[in-house]
C-alpha positions in Angstrom: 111.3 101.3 117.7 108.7 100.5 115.1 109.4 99.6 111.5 108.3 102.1 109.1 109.3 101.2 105.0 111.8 103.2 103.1 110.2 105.9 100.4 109.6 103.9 96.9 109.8 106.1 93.9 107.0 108.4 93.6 106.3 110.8 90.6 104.4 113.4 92.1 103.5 114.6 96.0 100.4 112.8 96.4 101.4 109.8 94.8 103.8 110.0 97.8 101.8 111.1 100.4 99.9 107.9 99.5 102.8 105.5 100.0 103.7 107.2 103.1 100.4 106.8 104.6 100.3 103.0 103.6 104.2 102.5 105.1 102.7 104.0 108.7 99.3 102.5 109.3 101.2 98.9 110.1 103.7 100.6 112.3 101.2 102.9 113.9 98.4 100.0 114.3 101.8 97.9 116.4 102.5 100.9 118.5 99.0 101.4 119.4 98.3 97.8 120.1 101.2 97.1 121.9 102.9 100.4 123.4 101.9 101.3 127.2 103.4 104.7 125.9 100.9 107.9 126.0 99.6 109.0 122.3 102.3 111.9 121.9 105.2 109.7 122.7 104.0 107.1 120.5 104.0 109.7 117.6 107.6 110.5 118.4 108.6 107.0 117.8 107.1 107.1 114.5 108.6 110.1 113.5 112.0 109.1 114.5 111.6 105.3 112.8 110.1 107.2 109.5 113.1 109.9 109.3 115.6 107.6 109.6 113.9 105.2 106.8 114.4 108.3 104.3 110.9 110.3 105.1 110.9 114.3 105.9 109.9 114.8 109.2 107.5 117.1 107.7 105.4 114.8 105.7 105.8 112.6 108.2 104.0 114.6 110.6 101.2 115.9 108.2 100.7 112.3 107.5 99.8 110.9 111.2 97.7 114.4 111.2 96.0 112.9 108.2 95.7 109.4 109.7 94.8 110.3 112.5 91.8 113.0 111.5 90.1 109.1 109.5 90.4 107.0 112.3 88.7 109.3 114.9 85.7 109.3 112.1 85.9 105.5 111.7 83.2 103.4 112.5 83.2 101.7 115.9 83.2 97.8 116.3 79.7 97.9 116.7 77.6 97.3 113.4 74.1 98.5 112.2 72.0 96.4 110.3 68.3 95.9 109.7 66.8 93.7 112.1 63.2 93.0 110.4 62.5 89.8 110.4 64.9 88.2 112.3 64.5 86.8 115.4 67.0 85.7 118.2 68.2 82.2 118.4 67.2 82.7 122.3 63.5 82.7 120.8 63.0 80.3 118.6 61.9 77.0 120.2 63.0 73.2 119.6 
């Protein structure tokens, strides 16, 4: 089971919502990288590793709805930049 962080204090919901999101991303990044496990039962292991570290199952749940909802809009690994003027080492001669 992945290891999701205890609740720290939080004054107010979003303040919370905040420090819940920032104790799952490292737990979720593990499981996706290393789990053979399909997306929902991954999700399931998070919830069950983040309720028994102190979090409400419901938070829980509309956080990795919330995490989820960025990383389908995040850039991919491939990177746009401008090109003018440069030209590929394959061209340039000795």
């Amino acid at each position: 089971m992945p290891y999701v962080a205890s609740p720290s204090y939080c004054d107010d919901a979003q303040a919370r919502e905040a420090n819940l999101i920032q104790c799952l991303l490292p737990a979720k990044r593990f499981l996706d990288e290393t789990s053979h496990a399909s997306e929902t039962e991954r999700i399931e292991k998070l919830v069950a590793s983040a309720v028994g570290a102190g979090w409400d199952e419901g938070e829980v749940r509309k956080a990795l709805n919330v995490t989820n909802a960025h990383s389908s809009q995040a850039p991919t690994d491939t990177q746009e930049f401008a090109t003018i003027g440069l030209v590929p080492t394959s061209a340039k001669t000795p």
